[in-house]
Steps between C-alpha positions, in 0.01 A plus 500: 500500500647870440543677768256783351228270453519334794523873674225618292287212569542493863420938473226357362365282740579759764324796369215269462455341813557875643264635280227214587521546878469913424204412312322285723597716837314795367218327266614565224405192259672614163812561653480174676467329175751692370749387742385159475574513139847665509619248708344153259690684284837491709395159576477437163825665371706320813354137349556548154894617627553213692332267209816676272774380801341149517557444079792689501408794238 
């Protein structure tokens, strides 16, 4: 995995999970699902990354 997308990846996951918990502290359902979405997608981006390591490309 390169270290950017393994950095951006787990940025990703961060700002989502912070972004969730903002969200769902003050109500606010969008930004919840926002969040929620941000970090699949770091989830996503840190799987595919580690799928590259495990075949070697």
């Amino acid at each position: 995995m390169t270290a950017g997308e393994k950095a951006k990846a787990k940025t990703e996951q961060a700002e989502g999970k912070a972004k969730e918990a903002v969200g769902s502290a003050i109500g606010n359902d969008r930004m919840a699902a926002e969040g929620q979405a941000e970090k699949s997608t770091g989830d996503a981006r840190g799987a595919k990354e580690k799928a590259k390591d495990a075949f070697g490309h």
